[in-house]
N, C-alpha and C positions, 0 to 999 in steps of 0.2 A: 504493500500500500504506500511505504514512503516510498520508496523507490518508484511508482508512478508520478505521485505528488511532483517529485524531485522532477521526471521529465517533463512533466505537462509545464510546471515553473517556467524549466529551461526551454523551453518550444517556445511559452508568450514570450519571454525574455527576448531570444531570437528574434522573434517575426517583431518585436516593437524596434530591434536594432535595424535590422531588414528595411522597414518602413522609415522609419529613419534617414536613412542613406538614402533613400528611394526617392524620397519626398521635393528635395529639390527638383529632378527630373521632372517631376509629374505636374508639381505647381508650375513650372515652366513650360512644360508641352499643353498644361489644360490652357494656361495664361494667351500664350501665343498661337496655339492651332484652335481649339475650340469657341474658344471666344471671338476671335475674328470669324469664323466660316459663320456663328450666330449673326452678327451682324452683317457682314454681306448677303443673306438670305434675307434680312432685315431690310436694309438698304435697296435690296432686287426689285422692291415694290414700292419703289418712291423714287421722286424725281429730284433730285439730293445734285449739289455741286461741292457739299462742303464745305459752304461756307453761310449759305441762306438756307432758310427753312426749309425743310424736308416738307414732298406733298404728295401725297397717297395716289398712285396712277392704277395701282392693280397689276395688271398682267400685259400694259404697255410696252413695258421694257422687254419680254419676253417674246411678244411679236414680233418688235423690232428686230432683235435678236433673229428670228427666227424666218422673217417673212420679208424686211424691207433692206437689210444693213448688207449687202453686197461684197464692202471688203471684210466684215468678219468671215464672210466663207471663201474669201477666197484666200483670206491668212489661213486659214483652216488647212486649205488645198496645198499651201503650202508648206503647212507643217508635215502632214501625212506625207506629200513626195518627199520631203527631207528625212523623213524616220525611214522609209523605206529604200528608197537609195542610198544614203550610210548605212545603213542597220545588214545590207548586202554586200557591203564590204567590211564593215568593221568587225562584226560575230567570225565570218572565214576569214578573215586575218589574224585575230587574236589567234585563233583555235590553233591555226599551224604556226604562228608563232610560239606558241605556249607547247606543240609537240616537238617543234626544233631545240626550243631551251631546256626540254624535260631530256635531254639527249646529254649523256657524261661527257662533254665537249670543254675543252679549255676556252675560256671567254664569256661564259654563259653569263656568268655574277656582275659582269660588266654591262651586260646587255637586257641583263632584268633592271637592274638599276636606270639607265636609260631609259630604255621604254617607256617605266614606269614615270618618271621626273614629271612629263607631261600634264598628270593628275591632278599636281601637289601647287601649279603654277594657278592664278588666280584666271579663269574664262575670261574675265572683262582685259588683263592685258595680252590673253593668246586672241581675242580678238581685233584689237587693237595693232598686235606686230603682225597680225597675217593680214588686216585693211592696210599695211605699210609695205608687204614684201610684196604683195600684187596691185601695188600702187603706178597708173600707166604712167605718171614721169619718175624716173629716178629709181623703178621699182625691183627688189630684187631678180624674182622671179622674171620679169619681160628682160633684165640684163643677160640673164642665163640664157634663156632661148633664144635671144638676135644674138650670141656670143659664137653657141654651136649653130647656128645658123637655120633653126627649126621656123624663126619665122621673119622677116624684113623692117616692120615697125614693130612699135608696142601695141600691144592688147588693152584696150578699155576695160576693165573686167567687170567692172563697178557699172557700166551701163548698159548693160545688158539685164534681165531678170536670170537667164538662168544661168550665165557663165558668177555672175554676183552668187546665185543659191550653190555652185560647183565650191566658190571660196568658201561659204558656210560651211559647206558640207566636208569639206576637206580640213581645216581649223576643228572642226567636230570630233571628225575620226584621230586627227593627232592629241586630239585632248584625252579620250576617253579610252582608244586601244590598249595603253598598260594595264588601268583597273580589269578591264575583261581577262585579257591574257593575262595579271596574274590570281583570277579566280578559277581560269581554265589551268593553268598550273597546278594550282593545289588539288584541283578535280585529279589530275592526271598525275598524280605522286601519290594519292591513296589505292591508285590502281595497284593488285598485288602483280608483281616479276613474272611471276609462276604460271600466272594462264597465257602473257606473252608468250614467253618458251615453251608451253605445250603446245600450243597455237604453230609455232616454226616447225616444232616436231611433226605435227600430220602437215605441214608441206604449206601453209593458210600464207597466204603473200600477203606484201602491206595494206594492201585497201582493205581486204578480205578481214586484215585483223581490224582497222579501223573499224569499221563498220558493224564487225562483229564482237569485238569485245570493246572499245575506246568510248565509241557513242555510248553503246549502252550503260557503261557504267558509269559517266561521267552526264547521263540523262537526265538526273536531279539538280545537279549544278548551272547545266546546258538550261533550263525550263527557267531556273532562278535570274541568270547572266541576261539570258531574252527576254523578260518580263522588266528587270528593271534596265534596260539598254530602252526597249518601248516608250514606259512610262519618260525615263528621262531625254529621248529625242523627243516626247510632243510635249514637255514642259520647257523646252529649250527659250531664251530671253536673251540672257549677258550678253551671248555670243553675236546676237544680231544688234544688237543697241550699239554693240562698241563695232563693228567689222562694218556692217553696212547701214546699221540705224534704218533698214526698212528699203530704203533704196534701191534701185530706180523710182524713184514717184511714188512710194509705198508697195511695188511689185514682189519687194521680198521682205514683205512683213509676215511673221509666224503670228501664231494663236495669242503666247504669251503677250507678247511685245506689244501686237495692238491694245488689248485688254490696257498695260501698261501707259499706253500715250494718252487712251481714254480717260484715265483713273484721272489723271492726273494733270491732263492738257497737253498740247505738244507746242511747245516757243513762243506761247502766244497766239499760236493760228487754232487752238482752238479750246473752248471752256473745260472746267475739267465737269465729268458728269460721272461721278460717283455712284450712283442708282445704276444709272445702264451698263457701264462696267461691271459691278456686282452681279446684274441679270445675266453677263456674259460668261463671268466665271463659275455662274450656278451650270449651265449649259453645258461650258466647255470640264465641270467636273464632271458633270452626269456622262459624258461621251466620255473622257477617261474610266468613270468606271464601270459603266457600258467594254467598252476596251477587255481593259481587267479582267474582267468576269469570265470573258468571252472566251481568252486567254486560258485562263484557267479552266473553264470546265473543257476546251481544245487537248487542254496539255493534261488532265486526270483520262481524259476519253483516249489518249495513244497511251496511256502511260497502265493503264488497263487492257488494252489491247498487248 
């Protein structure tokens, strides 16, 4: 009987330390995530600048949204090409990146370190020095190519929409390729040796093993890497604010970004409208997890099969 007393004691003990420790975290995640989504729901249904009185519209904002606002869907359109054009090159790059460095090769620790630096660098200045290196006067990039003689003048890149969406999309994939490849690495180091080498023994060539033991065992990880690779291509901002700021004419404005110039005006040219922003991020949340979902019960439906 003491001897229970004595655990049950030490149990609430623990979990009041537990909670303890914990409690910063949660006060600051309830603080800053929950309490704003309340008031932007809040806000979705009023016609609000943030600075004059808020005034009850109903479900205006959400038509709009929905029915009138032209470039919220086409910043849309341009999200989605952008997650799906990197998201095609960056998952098959990491992957064989991360199986060359999983290889006992002299150099490897050098090259994980590398890769990885990309991460740790702040989006708004990799956006920033990639708007500089494919800058048409003076710009790195167009020096290298009139150098080896690939092309005659400099390349505008910026005025175009989609040679401007290639610069996103490549700043994109140098930023985020080492977190992948080194998640696909860890995947690929709890592989055990032993099913490789039985594998060579019945005669199984490299794809045959890929295929047959690599994916599948590294399937949990693979589902984890592509769900948050998704989510964080159509939440993508930084990179367009500071590279192209929307540009050509707003032709390569994403999801985020617009929502952003809304919120909060863009130089003057336009009020900030707070209400209808908020209507857009209710929208543009539902389609994220719309997304999500989708994802997921996609990826339990193969992962059953």
């Amino acid at each position: 009987m003491k001897s229970s007393n004595g655990a049950s004691a030490f149990f609430r003990r623990d979990s009041v330390q537990a909670v303890m420790m914990l409690s910063p975290m949660l006060i600051g995640f309830l603080v800053f995530t929950y309490i704003p989504i309340i008031y932007i729901m809040r806000f979705s249904v009023y016609n609000y600048n943030g600075f004059t009185e808020a005034t009850f519209n109903g479900i205006d904002n959400f038509v709009r949204v929905l029915m009138r606002d032209a470039r919220y869907w086409e910043s849309m359109w341009n999200t989605l090409a952008l997650t799906l054009a990197k998201l095609a090159v960056e998952i098959p790059l990491a992957l064989l990146l991360a199986i060359q460095l999983n290889k006992a090769l002299r150099g490897t620790g050098f090259f994980r370190v590398a890769l990885f630096l990309p991460t740790i660098i702040s989006v708004a200045i990799v956006g920033l020095v990639f708007s500089l290196m494919f800058a048409s006067y003076q710009g790195f990039i167009n020096s290298v190519l009139m150098d080896i003689g690939l092309i005659a003048r400099p390349i505008d890149w910026f005025s175009s929409k989609w040679t401007a969406m290639f610069v996103i999309g490549v700043a994109s994939i140098w930023t985020y390729l080492g977190i992948n490849m080194i998640f696909f690495l860890m995947a690929l180091q709890s592989i055990p040796a032993e099913l490789y080498e039985c594998a060579m023994l019945d005669g199984a060539s490299g794809p045959r093993r890929f295929f047959s033991i690599t994916l599948p065992m590294i399937g949990p990880i693979f589902r984890v890497v592509l769900l948050m690779a998704i989510i964080g291509s159509l939440k993508v901002n930084e990179l367009v604010l500071a590279s192209t700021n929307g540009q050509p004419g707003g032709r390569t404005e994403v999801v985020m970004s617009y929502i952003f110039k809304v919120f909060f005006g863009q130089g003057g040219e336009r009020r900030p409208e707070v209400g209808y922003a908020s209507a857009m991020s209710v929208v543009t949340g539902i389609f994220l997890g719309i997304v999500t979902f989708v994802y997921l019960k996609a990826s339990k439906k193969m992962n059953a099969n």
